[in-house]
C-alpha positions in Angstrom: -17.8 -1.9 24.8 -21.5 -0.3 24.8 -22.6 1.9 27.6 -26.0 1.4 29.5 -27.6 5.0 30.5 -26.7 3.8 33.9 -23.4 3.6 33.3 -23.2 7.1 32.1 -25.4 8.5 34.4 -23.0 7.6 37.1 -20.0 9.4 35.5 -22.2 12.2 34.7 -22.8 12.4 38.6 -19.1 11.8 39.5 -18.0 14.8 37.4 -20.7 17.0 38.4 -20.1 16.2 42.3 -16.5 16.7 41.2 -17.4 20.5 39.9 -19.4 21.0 42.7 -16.7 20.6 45.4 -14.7 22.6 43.1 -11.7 20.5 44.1 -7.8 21.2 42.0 -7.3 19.2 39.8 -4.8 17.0 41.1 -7.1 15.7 43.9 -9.5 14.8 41.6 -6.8 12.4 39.9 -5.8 11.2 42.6 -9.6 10.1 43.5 -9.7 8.5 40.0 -6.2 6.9 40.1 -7.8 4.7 43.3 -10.7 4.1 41.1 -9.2 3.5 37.5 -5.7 2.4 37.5 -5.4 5.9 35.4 -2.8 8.5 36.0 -3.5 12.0 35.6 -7.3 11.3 34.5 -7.6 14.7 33.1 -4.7 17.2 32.3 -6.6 20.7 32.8 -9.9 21.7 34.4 -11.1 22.5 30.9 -11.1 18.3 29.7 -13.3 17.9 33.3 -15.9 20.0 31.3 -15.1 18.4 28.2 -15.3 14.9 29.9 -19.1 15.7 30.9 -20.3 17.5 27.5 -18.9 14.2 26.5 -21.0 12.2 28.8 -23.8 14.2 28.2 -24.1 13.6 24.2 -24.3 10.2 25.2 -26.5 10.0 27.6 -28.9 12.7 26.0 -29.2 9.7 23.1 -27.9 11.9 20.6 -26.0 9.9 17.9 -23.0 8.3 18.8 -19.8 8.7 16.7 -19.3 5.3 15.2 -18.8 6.4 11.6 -15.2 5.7 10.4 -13.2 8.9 10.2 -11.6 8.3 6.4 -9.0 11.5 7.2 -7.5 9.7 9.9 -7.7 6.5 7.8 -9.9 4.6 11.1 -11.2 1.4 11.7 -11.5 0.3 14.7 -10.4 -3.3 15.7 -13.1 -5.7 17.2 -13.1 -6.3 20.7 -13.3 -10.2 19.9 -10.4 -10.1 17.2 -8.6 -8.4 19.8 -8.9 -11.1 22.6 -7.9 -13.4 20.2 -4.8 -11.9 18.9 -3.9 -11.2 22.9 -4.4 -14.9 23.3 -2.6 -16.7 20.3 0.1 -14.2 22.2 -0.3 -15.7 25.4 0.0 -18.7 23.9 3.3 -18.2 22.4 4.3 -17.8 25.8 4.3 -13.9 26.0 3.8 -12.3 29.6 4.7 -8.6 28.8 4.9 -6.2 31.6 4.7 -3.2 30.2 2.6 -2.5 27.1 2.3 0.8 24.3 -1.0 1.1 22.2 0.6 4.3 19.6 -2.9 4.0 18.1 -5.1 3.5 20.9 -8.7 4.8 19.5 -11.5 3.5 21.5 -8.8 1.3 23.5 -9.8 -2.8 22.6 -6.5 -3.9 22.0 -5.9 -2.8 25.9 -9.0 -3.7 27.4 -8.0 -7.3 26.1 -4.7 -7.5 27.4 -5.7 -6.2 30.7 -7.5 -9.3 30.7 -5.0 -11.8 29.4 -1.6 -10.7 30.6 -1.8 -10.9 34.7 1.5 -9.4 34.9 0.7 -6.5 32.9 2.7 -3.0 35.2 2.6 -0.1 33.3 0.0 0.5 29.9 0.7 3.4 27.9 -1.3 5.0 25.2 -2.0 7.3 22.6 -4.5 8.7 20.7 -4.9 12.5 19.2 -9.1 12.3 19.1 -10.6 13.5 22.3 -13.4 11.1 22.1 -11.8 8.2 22.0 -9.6 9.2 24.8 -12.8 9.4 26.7 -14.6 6.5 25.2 -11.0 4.1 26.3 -11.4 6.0 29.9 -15.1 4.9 30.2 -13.8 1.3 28.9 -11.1 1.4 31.7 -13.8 2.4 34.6 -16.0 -0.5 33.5 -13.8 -2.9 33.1 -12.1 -1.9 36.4 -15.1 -2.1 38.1 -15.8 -6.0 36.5 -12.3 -7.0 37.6 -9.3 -6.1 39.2 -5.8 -5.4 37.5 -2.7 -4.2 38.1 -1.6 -1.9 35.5 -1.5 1.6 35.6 -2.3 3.4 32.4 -1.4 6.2 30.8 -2.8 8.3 28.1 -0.9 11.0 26.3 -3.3 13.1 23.8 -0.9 13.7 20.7 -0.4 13.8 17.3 1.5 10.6 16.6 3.4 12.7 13.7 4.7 15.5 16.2 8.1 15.6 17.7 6.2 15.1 21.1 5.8 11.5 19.7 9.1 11.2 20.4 9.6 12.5 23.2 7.2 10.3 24.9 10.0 7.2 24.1 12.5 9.2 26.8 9.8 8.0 29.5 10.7 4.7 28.8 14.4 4.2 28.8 14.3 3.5 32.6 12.8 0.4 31.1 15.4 -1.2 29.0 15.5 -4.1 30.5 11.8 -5.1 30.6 9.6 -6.7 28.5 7.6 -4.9 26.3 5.0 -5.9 23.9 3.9 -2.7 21.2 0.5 -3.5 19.5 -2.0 -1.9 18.2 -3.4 -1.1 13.9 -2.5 1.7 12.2 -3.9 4.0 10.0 -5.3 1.5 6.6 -4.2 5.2 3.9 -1.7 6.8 1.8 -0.3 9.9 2.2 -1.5 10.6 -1.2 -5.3 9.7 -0.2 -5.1 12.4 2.9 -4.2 14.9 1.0 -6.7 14.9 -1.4 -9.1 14.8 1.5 -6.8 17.9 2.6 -6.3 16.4 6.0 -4.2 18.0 8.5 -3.7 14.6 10.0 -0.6 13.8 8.0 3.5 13.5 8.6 5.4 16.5 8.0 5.8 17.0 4.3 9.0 15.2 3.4 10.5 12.3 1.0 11.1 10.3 3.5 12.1 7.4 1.2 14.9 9.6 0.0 13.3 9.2 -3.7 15.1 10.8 -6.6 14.0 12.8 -9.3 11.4 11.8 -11.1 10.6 9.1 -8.4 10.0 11.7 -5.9 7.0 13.6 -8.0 5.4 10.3 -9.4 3.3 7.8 -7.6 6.5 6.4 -6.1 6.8 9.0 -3.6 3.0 7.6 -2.4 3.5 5.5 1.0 1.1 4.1 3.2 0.3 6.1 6.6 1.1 3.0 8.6 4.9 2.2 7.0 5.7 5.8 8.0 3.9 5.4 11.6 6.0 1.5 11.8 9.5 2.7 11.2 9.1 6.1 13.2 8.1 3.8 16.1 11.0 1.4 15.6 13.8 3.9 15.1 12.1 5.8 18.9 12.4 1.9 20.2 15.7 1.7 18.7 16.9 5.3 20.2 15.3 4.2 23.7 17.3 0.8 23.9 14.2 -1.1 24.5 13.4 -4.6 23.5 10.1 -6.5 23.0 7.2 -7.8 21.0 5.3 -5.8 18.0 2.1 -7.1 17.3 0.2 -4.9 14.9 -2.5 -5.3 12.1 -1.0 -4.1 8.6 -1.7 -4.3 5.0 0.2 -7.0 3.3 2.3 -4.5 1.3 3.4 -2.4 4.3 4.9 -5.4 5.3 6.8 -6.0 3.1 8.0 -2.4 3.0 9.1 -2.9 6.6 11.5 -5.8 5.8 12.8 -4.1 3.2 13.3 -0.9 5.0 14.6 -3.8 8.2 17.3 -5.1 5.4 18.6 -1.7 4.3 18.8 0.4 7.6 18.1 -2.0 10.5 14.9 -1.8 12.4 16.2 -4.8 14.9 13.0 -7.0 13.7 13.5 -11.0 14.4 11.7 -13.7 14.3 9.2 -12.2 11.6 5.7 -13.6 11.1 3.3 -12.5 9.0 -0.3 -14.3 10.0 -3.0 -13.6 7.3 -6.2 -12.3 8.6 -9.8 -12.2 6.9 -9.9 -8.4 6.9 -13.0 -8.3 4.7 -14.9 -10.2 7.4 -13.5 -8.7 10.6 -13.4 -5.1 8.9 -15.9 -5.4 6.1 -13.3 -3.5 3.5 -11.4 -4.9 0.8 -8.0 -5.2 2.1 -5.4 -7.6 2.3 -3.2 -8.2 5.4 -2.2 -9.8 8.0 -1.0 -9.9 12.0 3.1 -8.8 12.0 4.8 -10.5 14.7 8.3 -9.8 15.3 10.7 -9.5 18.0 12.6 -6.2 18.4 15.4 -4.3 19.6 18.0 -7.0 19.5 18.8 -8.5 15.6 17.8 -7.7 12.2 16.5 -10.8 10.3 15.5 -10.0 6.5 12.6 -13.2 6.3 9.3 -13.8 7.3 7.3 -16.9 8.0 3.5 -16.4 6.1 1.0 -18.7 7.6 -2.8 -18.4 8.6 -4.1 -16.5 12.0 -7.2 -19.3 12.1 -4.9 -22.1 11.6 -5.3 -24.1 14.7 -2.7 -27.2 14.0 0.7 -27.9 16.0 3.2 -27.2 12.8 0.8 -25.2 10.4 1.7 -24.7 6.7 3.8 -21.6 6.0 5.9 -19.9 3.1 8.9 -17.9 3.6 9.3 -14.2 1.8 11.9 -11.8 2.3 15.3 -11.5 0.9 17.9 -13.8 -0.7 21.3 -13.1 -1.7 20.1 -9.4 -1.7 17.1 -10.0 -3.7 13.9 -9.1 -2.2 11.1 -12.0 -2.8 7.8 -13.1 -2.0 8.0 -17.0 -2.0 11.8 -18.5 -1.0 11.3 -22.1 -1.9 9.8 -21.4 -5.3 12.3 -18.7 -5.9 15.3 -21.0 -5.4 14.1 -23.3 -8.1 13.7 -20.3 -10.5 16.6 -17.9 -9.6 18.5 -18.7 -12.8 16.1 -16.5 -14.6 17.4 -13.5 -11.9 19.2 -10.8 -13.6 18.2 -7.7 -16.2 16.3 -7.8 -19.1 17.4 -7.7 -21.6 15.3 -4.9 -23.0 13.8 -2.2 -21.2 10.6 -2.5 -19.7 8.5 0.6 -20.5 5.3 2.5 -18.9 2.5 3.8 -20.9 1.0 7.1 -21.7 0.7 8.9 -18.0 -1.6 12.1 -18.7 -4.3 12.0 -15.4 -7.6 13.6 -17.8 -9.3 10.5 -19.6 -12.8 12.4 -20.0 -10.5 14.7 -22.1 -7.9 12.9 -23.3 -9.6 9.0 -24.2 -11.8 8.9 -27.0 -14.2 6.5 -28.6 -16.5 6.1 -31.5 -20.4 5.3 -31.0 -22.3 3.3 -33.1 -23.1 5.9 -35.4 -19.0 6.3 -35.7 -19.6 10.1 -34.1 -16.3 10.8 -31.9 -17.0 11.5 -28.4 -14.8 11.9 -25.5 -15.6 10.6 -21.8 -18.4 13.1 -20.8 -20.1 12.0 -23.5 -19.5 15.2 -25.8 -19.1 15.4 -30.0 -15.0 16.0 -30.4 -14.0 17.1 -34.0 -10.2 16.9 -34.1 -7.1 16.3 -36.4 -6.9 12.4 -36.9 -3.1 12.4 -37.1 -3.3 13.3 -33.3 -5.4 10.5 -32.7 -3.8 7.0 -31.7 -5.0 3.3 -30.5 -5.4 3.1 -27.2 -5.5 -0.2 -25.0 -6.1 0.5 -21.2 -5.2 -2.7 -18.5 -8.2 -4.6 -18.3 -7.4 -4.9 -22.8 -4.0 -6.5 -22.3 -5.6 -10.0 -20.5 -5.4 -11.7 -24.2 -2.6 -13.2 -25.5 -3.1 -11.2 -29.0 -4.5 -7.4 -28.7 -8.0 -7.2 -30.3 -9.6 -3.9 -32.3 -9.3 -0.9 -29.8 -11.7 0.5 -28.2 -10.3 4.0 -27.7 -8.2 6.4 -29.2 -6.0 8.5 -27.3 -5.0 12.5 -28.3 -1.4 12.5 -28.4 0.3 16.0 -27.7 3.6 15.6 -27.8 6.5 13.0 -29.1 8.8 13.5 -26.9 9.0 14.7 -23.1 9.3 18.4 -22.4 8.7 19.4 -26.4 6.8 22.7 -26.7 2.5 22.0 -27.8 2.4 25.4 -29.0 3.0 24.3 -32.3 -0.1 22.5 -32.1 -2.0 25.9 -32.8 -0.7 26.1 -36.2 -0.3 22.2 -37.1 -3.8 20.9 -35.2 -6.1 24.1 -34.8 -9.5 22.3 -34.0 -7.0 20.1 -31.7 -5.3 23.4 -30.1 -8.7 24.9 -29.8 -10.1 21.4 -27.9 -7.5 20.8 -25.4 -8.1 24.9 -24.5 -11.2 24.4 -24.1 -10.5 22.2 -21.3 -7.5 23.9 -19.9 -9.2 24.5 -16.5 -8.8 20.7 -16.5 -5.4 20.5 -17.4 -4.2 23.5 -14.9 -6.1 21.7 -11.8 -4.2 18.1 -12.6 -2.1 17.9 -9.2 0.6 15.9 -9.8 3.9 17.7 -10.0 5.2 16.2 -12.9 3.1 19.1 -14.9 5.0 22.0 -13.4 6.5 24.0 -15.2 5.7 21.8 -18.5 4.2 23.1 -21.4 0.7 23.3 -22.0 -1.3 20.0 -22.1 2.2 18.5 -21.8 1.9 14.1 -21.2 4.0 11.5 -19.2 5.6 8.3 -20.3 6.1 9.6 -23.7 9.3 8.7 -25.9 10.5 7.5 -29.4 10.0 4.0 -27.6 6.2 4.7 -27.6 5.7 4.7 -31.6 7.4 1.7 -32.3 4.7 -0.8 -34.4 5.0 -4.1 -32.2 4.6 -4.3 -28.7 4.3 -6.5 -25.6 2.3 -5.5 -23.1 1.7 -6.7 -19.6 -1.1 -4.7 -16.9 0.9 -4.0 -13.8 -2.6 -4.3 -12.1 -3.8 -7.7 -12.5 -3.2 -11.0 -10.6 -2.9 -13.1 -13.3 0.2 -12.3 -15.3 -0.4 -12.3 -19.0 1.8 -11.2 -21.9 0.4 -9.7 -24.8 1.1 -9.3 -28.4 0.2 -6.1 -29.6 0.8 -5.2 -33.6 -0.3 -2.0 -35.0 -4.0 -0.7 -35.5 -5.0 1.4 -38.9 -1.6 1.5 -39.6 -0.6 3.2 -36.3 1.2 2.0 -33.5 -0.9 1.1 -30.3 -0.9 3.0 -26.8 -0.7 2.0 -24.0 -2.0 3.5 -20.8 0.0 4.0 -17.6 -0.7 1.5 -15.5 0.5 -1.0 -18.5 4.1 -2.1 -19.1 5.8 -3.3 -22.3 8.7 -4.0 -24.6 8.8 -2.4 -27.7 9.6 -4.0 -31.3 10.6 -2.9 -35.0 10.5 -6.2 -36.6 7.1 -8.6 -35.7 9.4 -11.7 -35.9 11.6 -10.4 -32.9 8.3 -9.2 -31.2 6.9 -12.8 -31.7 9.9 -14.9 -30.6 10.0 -13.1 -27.5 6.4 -13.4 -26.8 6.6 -17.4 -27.2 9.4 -17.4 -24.6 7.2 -14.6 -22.3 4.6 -17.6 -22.3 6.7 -20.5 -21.2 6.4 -21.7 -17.5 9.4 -21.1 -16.0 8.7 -17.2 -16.7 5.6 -17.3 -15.1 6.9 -19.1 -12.0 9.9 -16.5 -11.5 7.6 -13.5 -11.8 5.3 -15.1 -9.4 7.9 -15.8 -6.7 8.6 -12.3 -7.0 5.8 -10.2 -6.2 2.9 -10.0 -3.5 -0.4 -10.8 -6.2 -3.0 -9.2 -3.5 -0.9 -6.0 -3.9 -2.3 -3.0 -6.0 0.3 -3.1 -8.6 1.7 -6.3 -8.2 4.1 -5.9 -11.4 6.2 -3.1 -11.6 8.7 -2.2 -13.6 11.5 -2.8 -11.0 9.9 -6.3 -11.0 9.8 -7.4 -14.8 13.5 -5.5 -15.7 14.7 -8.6 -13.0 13.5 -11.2 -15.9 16.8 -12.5 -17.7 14.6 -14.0 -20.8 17.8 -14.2 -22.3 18.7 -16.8 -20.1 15.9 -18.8 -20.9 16.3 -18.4 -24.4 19.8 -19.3 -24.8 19.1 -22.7 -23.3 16.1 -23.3 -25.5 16.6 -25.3 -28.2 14.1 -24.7 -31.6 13.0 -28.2 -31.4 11.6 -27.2 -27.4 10.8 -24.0 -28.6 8.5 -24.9 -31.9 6.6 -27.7 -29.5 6.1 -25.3 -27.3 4.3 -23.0 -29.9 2.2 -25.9 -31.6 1.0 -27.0 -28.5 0.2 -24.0 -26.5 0.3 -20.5 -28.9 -0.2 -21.8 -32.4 -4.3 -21.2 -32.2 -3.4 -17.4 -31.0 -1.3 -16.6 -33.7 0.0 -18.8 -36.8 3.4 -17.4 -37.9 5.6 -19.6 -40.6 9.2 -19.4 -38.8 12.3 -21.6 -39.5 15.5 -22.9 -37.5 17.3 -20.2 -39.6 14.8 -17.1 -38.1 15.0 -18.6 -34.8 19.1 -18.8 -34.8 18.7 -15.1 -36.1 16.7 -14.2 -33.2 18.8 -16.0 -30.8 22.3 -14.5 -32.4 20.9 -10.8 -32.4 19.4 -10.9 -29.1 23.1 -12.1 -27.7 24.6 -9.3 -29.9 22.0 -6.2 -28.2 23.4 -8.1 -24.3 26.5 -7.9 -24.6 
C-alpha cells in the first residue's frame, strides 16, 4: 500500500500525543489493540521512538526504502498477485482460521487474506527488518480503518534462523485442531550467494543435507535459502501437531527438493500442487517457479500435480512429477513409457576440469597467434602443459569443432605435488606464482590443504583421446563426439559431463545410440529443464544405454545413422564391428 502525507501525519500525531502523556507502555497497546486488531503494538518504549523516526523519514519525503535487499534475498510479492492467490484459495474452498506469514515483509499476503477469509481468528507474523514491521503495522491501521475484521494479529521481530523461531510454534499447539493455512515467499538465494555478500542473515553454519565427503565441500553442499526456511517450518508444524494448508511462492527446484526431502523423512505434505507462475512478469527477475500447495500435518504423498496458476478452465491440463518405484522424476506418464532405460550406465559419467581461475588458467590465441590469458595479458609457457579446452556453450554440436582455448594443466592426478613443476615447466612455475594471490583467495574448500595451484575433476579418465560430452547446463540435451585436437586429448570444463573412450569405434557406436529417441525422451522425463543444471551426473549414470543397445539390431542401428548422423560423421562400420561393440560392452557389465 502507498501512504498519503495525511496518513502519516496522523500517526506522527498519535505517537507524539502518546509521548506526551507519557503513558506505560501497556496502555498504549491496549489503545492500539481497540484501534488495530494488533497485540502488543510495540514491545519496549524504545520501538515508540523508533515507530516515529520511522514515520518521520516518511513524511519528511526522504527516500523511501523500496530497493530490494539482495542479503536477505527480498522481493516483495504484489499486493494484486497476492489477492489472487488468497482467492483461487477461497475458491478451493479454504476458510482458514488462523493464519502464519514466517516471511511477512511489508505484510500483502495478510492484508489480502484479511480481506478474503471472513473467518480469519488469530494472524501471526514474522519479520526480522524493523521497517517492514512498521510499514505491515501502517498497512494494518489503514486497512482497519477501510474495513472491519476480526483477526487479531501478531508480530514477533525475529531471525527466522534462531532457535526463537521455534519456539514461537509452542504458541500454537493449543491449536491443533484448527485450521491453519501457512503462506507467504521466501527468500529467492543460496546459502552460497549470502556468503559471498558476507551476510549475517544466514542459517547456522551446518550440512544440513548430511553430505559426505567431497559432496559436502563442492557445490553440492549449496542449497537454496527457502528449502532450508520450508523444511524447518514443516518439521516446527510437525513437532506442534498442527494441520493445515501451505501456500508459498518457490523456485521450481526448491520444490522439488521438498518432495524429495517429503519421500525420505516425512514432511506430512498431501495433496501436492505445484501451479506455475510468470515470475519474470510479476517479479521482473529471471526465475522459474511456481505456487506450492499442499496439505499438511496428516500424510506424506511423494507426487505433485503441475498445472498453470492463470488457467481458468474446470479440469485444466496437468503433469505429474515426483517419485515412482523409488525413482525421483519430473514427468510420470512419459516416464512410464521409457522406464526400461532406468538403471546404471554402463560407464561412468565424468565432470570436467574444476579449477575456479579462468583469467589465469584459460588461454587463447589472437589473430596474430600471440598466447594471451583472460585479462588480456602475453603468457609465454611450456606447450606440453597446455591442453584443448571446450567449455559448455562448445558441446551443442554433434561433432566437437577446432578449440578455442587451451587450458594449463597442473597436475595428472588429484592430490599429486606441482612442485615439480619448477624444475619440469619453469616459465610455467614462474606464471602460476605470479598469480598465486589468485590462487590463495579461491574459496572453495576443496583447495585446503592441497598443493600449490592444485585442480579438481582431474584423473587418468581425463587424458583419454575420445570423448562424449554433454553440458549439464543447457536445456536442450545434446551428445557430443569429441576426438583429439593437435594430437592431444580435449578438456572439458566443469560444468560438462562425459564418457571417456580408447578406441574411436567404441566412442562412435555409443554416440549413435546417445542420439536415438528413446534416450532423449528418458533423460527428459527425468530432470526439471528450467533448472540451473538440469543434467547432473546423478541424472545421466541412471541411463542403461546398454539396454537399448542390446535390443538394437544393426539393421535399426545402420538406418538410424544414414538417416540422421551420417552428414556429421562418415565412419565405414560393419555387422562384424557392431557385434564387437555389442559383445564387449556386455563383457565390461557384467
Amino acid at each position: 500500500m502507498s501512504f498519503s502525507v495525511d496518513f502519516l501525519n496522523e500517526n506522527l500525531n498519535m505517537v507524539n500525543k502518546f509521548l506526551k502523556m507519557n503513558k506505560p507502555i501497556e496502555e498504549i497497546n491496549e489503545d492500539l489493540k481497540k484501534e488495530t486488531n494488533i497485540n502488543h503494538f510495540f514491545r519496549s518504549k524504545v520501538e515508540l521512538y523508533e515507530f516515529r523516526d520511522y514515520l518521520l523519514g516518511l513524511t519528511n519525503k526522504k527516500k523511501k526504502e523500496i530497493t530490494l535487499n539482495q542479503d536477505l534475498g527480498d522481493f516483495q510479492t504484489p499486493l494484486d498477485f497476492t489477492y489472487k492467490i488468497c482467492q483461487y484459495l477461497q475458491n478451493q474452498n479454504l476458510n482458514p482460521e488462523f493464519l502464519l506469514e514466517p516471511t511477512c515483509g511489508e505484510g500483502n499476503f495478510v492484508i489480502s487474506a484479511l480481506k478474503i477469509f471472513p473467518d480469519l481468528k488469530k494472524v501471526f507474523c514474522i519479520d526480522l527488518q524493523p521497517k517492514y514491521e512498521w510499514e505491515f503495522k501502517l498497512n494494518i491501521i489503514k486497512l482497519r480503518s477501510e474495513r472491519e475484521f476480526q483477526a487479531e494479529i501478531n508480530f514477533y521481530r525475529l531471525n527466522i534462523f534462531s532457535s526463537e523461531f521455534s519456539n514461537i510454534f509452542k504458541k500454537f499447539e493449543k491449536y491443533t485442531k484448527k485450521e491453519f493455512l501457512v503462506i507467504g515467499n521466501p527468500p529467492w538465494i543460496t546459502n552460497t550467494e549470502l556468503s559471498k555478500l558476507n551476510s549475517s542473515n544466514l542459517p547456522e553454519k551446518s550440512n544440513f543435507k548430511g553430505l559426505k565427503g567431497l559432496n559436502a565441500l563442492t557445490g553440492k553442499s549449496n542449497f537454496d535459502i527457502a528449502e532450508y526456511i520450508m523444511i524447518n517450518l514443516l518439521q516446527n508444524l510437525i513437532k506442534s501437531r498442527l494441520s493445515g494448508k501451505i501456500a508459498f511462492l518457490l523456485k521450481d527446484t526448491v520444490i522439488k527438493k521438498l518432495l524429495i526431502e517429503n519421500h525420505r523423512n516425512s514432511l506430512k505434505l498431501s495433496k501436492n500442487h505445484a501451479l506455475e507462475a510468470n515470475f519474470q512478469k510479476i517479479f521482473h527477475i529471471h526465475a522459474n517457479g511456481s505456487l506450492f500447495i499442499a496439505n499438511f500435518g496428516e500424510s506424506s504423498e511423494n507426487t505433485c500435480k503441475k498445472l498453470s496458476f492463470h488457467e481458468k478452465t474446470k479440469n485444466p491440463h496437468y503433469e505429474m512429477f515426483g517419485w515412482v518405484n523409488n525413482k525421483f522424476v519430473s514427468n510420470i506418464e512419459n516416464y512410464t513409457k521409457y522406464k526400461w532405460l532406468e538403471g546404471k550406465s554402463p560407464k561412468i559419467w565424468r565432470q570436467g576440469v574444476k579449477h575456479d581461475l579462468s583469467k589465469v588458467m584459460v588461454l587463447y590465441y589472437d589473430q596474430k597467434g600471440i598466447l594471451l590469458n583472460g585479462n588480456g595479458e602475453k603468457v609465454d609457457i611450456e606447450s606440453k602443459f597446455l591442453y584443448p579446452f571446450l567449455k559448455s556453450s562448445d558441446l551443442q554440436v554433434k561433432i566437437a569443432q577446432k578449440s578455442r582455448f587451451e587450458l594449463i594443466i597442473t597436475q595428472h592426478k588429484l592430490g599429486q605435488d606441482t612442485k615439480l613443476l619448477e624444475e619440469k615447466a619453469p616459465n610455467l612455475w614462474g606464471y602460476l606464482n605470479q598469480n598465486l594471490d589468485k590462487f590463495n583467495a579461491r574459496k572453495s574448500k576443496i583447495y585446503n590443504n592441497k598443493p600449490l595451484f592444485s585442480i579438481f575433476g582431474i584423473g587418468d579418465y581425463t587424458f583419454k583421446p575420445y570423448k562424449i560430452g554433454v553440458s549439464g547446463f543447457y536445456k536442450k540435451l545434446n551428445f557430443c563426439l569429441i576426438k583429439p585436437q593437435d594430437d592431444k586429448p580435449v578438456i572439458l570444463d566443469d560444468t560438462s559431463y562425459f564418457l571417456f573412450f580408447e578406441k574411436l569405434m567404441d566412442a562412435f557406436f555409443t554416440w549413435i545410440f546417445l542420439n536415438f529417441p528413446d534416450i532423449k525422451e528418458f533423460l527428459s522425463s527425468l530432470v526439471f529443464v528450467n533448472a540451473k543444471r538440469p543434467y547432473t551426473k546423478e541424472v545421466l549414470m541412471r541411463l542403461n544405454y546398454a539396454k537399448l543397445i542390446e535390443k538394437c539390431t544393426f539393421s535399426n542401428f545402420k538406418s538410424f545413422y544414414h538417416e540422421n548422423l551420417e552428414g556429421e560423421l562418415k565412419m565405414q562400420f560393419n555387422e562384424g564391428d557392431f557385434n564387437t561393440f555389442k559383445s564387449e560392452l556386455k563383457k565390461s557389465d557384467n
